[in-house]
C-alpha positions as CSV (number, residue, x, y, z in Angstrom):
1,X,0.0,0.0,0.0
2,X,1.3,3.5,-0.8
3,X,1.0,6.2,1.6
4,X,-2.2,7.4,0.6
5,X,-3.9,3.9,1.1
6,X,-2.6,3.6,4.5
7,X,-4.2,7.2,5.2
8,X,-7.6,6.2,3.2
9,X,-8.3,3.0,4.7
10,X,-6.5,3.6,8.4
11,X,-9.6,2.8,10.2
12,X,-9.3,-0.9,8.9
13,X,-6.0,-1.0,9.8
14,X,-6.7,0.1,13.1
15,X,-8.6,-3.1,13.8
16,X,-7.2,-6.4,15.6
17,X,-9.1,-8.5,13.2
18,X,-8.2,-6.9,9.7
19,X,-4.7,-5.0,9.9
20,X,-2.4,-4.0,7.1
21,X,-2.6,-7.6,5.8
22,X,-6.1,-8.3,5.6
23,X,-6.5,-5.2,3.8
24,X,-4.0,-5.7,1.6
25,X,-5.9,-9.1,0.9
26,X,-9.1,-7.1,-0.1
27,X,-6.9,-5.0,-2.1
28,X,-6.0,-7.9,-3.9
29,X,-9.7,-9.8,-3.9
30,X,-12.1,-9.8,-6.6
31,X,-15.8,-9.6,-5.7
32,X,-18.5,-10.7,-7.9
33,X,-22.0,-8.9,-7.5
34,X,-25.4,-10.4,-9.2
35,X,-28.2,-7.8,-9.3
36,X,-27.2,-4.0,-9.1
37,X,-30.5,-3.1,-7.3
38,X,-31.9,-2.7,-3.6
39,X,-29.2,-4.9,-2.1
40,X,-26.5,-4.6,-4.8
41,X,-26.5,-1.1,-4.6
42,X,-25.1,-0.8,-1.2
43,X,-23.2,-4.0,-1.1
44,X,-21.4,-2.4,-4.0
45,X,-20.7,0.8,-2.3
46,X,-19.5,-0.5,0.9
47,X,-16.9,-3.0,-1.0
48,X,-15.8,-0.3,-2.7
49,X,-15.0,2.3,-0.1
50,X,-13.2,-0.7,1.7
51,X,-11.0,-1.2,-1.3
52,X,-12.2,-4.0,-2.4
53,X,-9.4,-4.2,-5.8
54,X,-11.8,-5.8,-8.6
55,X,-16.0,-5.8,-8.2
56,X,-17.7,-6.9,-11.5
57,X,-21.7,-6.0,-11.2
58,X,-24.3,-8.3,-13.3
59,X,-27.4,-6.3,-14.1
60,X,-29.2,-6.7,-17.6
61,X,-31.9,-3.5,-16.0
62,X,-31.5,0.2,-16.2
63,X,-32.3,2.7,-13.5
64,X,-36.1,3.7,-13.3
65,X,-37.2,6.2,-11.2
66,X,-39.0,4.0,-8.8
67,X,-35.8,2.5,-8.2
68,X,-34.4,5.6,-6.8
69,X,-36.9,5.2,-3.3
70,X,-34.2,2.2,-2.3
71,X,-31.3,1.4,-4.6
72,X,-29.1,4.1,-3.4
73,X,-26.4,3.9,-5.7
74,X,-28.6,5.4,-8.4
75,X,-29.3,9.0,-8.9
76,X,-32.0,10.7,-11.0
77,X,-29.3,11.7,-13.4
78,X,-28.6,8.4,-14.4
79,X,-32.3,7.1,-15.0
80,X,-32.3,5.0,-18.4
81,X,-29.1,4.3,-17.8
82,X,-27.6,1.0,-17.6
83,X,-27.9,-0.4,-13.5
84,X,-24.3,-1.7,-13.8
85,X,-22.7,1.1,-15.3
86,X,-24.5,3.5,-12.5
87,X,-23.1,1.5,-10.0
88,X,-19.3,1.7,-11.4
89,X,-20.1,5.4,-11.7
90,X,-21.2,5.3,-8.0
91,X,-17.8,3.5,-6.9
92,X,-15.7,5.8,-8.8
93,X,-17.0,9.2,-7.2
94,X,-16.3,7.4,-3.5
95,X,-13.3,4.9,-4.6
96,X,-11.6,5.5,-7.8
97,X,-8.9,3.0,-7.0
98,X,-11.1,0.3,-7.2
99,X,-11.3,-1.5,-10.7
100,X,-15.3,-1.8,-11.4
101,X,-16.2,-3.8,-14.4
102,X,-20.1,-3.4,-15.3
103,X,-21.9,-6.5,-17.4
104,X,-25.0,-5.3,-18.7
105,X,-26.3,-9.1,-19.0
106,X,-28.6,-11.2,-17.2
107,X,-26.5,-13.9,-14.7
108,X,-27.3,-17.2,-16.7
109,X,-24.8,-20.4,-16.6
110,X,-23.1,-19.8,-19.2
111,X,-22.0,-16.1,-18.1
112,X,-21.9,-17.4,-14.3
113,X,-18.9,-20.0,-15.2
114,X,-17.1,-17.6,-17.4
115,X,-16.9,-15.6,-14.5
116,X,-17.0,-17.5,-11.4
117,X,-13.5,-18.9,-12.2
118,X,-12.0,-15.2,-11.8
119,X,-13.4,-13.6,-8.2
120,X,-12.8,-14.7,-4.3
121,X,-16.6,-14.2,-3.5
122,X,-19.9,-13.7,-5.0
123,X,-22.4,-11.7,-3.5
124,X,-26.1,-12.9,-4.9
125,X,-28.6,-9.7,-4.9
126,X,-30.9,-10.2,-7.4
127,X,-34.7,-10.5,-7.2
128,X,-35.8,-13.8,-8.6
129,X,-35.7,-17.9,-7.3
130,X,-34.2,-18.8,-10.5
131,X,-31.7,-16.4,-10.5
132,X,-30.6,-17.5,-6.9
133,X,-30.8,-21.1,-7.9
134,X,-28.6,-20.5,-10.8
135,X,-25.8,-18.4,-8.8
136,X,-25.7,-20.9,-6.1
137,X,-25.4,-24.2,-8.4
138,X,-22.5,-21.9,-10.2
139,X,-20.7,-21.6,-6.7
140,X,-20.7,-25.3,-5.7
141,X,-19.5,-26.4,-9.4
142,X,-16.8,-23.4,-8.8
143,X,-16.0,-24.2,-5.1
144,X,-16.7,-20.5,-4.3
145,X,-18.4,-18.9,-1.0
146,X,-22.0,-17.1,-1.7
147,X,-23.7,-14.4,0.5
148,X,-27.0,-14.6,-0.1
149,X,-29.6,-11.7,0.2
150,X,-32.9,-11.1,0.0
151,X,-35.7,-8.6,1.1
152,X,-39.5,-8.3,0.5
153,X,-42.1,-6.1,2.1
154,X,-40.8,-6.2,5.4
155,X,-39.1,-9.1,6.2
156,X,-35.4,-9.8,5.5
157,X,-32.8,-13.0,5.3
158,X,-29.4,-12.9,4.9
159,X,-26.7,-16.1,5.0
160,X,-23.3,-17.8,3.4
161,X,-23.2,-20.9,1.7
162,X,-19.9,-22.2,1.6
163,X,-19.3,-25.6,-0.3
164,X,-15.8,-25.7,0.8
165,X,-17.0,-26.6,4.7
166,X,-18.0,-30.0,4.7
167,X,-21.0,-29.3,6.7
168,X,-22.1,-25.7,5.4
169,X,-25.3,-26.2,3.3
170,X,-25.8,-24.5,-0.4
171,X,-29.2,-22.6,-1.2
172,X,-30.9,-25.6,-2.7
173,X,-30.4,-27.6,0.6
174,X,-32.8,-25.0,2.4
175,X,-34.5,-23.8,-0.4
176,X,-35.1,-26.8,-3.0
177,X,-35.3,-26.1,-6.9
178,X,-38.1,-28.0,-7.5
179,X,-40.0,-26.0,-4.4
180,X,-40.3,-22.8,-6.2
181,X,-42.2,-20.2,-4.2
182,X,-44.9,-17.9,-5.8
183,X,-42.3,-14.9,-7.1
184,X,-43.1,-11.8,-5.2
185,X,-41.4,-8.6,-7.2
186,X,-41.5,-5.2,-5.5
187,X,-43.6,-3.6,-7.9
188,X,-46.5,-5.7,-6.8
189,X,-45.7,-6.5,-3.3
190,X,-43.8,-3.5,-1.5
191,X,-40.6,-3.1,-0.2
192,X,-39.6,-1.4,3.2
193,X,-36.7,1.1,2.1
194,X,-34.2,0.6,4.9
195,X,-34.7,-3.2,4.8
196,X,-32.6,-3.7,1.9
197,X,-29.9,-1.1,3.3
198,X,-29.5,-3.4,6.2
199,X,-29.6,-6.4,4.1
200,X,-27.4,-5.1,1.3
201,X,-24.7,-3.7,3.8
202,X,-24.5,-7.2,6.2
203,X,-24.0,-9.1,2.6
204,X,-21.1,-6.7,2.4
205,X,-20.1,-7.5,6.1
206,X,-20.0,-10.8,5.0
207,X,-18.2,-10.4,2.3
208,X,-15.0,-8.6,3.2
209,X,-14.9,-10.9,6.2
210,X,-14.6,-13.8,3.3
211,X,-12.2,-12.0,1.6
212,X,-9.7,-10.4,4.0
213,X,-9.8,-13.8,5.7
214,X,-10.9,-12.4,9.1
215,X,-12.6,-15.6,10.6
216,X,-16.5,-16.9,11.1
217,X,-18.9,-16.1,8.9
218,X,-22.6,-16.9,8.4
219,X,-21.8,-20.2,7.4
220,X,-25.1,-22.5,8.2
221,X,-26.7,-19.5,9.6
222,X,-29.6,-18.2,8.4
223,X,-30.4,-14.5,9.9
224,X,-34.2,-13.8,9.1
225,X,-35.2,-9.8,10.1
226,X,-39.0,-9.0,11.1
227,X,-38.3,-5.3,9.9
228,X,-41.8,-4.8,11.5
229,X,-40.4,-5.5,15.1
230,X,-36.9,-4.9,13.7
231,X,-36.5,-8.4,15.5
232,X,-33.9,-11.1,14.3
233,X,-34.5,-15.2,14.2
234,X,-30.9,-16.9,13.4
235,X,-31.8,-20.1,12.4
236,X,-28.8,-23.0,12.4
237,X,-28.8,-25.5,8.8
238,X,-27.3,-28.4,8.2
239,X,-26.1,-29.2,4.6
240,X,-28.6,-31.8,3.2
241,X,-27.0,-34.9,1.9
242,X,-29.7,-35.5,-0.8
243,X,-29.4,-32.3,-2.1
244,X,-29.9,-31.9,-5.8
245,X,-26.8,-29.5,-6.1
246,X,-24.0,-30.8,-3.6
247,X,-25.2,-34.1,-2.0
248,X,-22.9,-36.5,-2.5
249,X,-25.2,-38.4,-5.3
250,X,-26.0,-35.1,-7.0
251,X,-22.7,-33.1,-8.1
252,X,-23.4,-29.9,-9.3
């Protein structure tokens, strides 16, 4: 780190847990973000004003102006604009250091293992159960750690799914493919502004605790928010050794 990195991200330093080398290990991560909307937006800023070296965003959307009520990285400038891009443009005005490469493209599996290979974590913030089902598979065929987000109405959840730990389950062991819920999208349903802040910014928590190698994470935990009560449930899972994506019978 030059001198002006040490200055910029001294707070970091300052703390037991990270130091000068766990930030120089987020200097030198790359983090992959699916979905550049209510929880992408401020998982993206937060990784990037902890100097997190490489972020790619996946968004196929652009910015509408019922977007700006939530997705804080957007401004009304940059309605019609590509989400991704208005995210990169969101990093560079807090972090130009940090490398931000924009995919205007939806997250299928073909674009999931060209890019899986390449990043340290993937954060999963889009809207959608096959989207989620899709990222996840990608991670266990990639042996990569997920953070996993979602927020509807008022009512949050939040978790890791790590394949690497022999007993940390993926998404399809709690939530099975073949169970697909009725979607729910925020246009029809509702979404408590703050929720996805403070389910956005723990997927970031998560994250840079992944990548700087600072210990624990939410690893077969799941952390469900009652943003009514603003009351938390932290349910324990178990990986699921029938599971259709990493049991033992069923490789990704």
């Amino acid at each position: 780190m030059d001198d002006a990195q040490l200055l910029r991200y001294s707070r970091h330093i300052l703390l037991e847990e990270l130091g000068i080398e766990g930030q120089e290990r987020l200097l030198a991560s790359h983090a992959l973000i699916i979905g550049a909307g209510g929880l992408g937006s401020p998982s993206a800023l937060y990784l990037g004003s902890a100097g997190v070296g490489t972020i790619t965003v996946v968004d196929h959307d652009q910015v509408d102006a019922t977007n700006l009520q939530r997705q804080i990285a957007h401004t009304l400038d940059r309605v019609g604009h590509d989400k991704a891009s208005s995210i990169a443009a969101a990093i560079a005005a807090i972090n130009p250091d940090v490398r931000v490469i924009p995919r205007v493209q939806r997250a299928d599996a073909d674009v999931l293992d060209e890019l899986l290979p390449q990043v340290d974590v993937v954060l999963d913030c889009s809207d959608n159960f096959a989207t989620r089902q899709a990222v996840n598979a990608a991670c266990v065929r990639h042996g990569k750690p997920l953070v996993s987000g979602a927020a509807i109405r008022m009512d949050g959840q939040v978790s890791v799914f790590d394949s690497r730990q022999a007993n940390s389950p993926c998404y399809a062991c709690i939530f099975p493919p073949e169970q697909a819920p009725e979607e729910v999208r925020c246009a029809t349903m509702g979404v408590f502004a703050p929720l996805v802040g403070i389910i956005g910014t723990l997927q970031a928590a998560e994250a840079l605790k992944i990548a700087s190698g600072m210990g624990s994470s939410l690893a077969g935990r799941l952390l469900m928010l009652d943003g009514r009560d603003l009351r938390w449930n932290d349910i324990r899972m178990a990986r699921n050794p029938l599971c259709p994506v990493c049991g033992s019978s069923h490789p990704a």
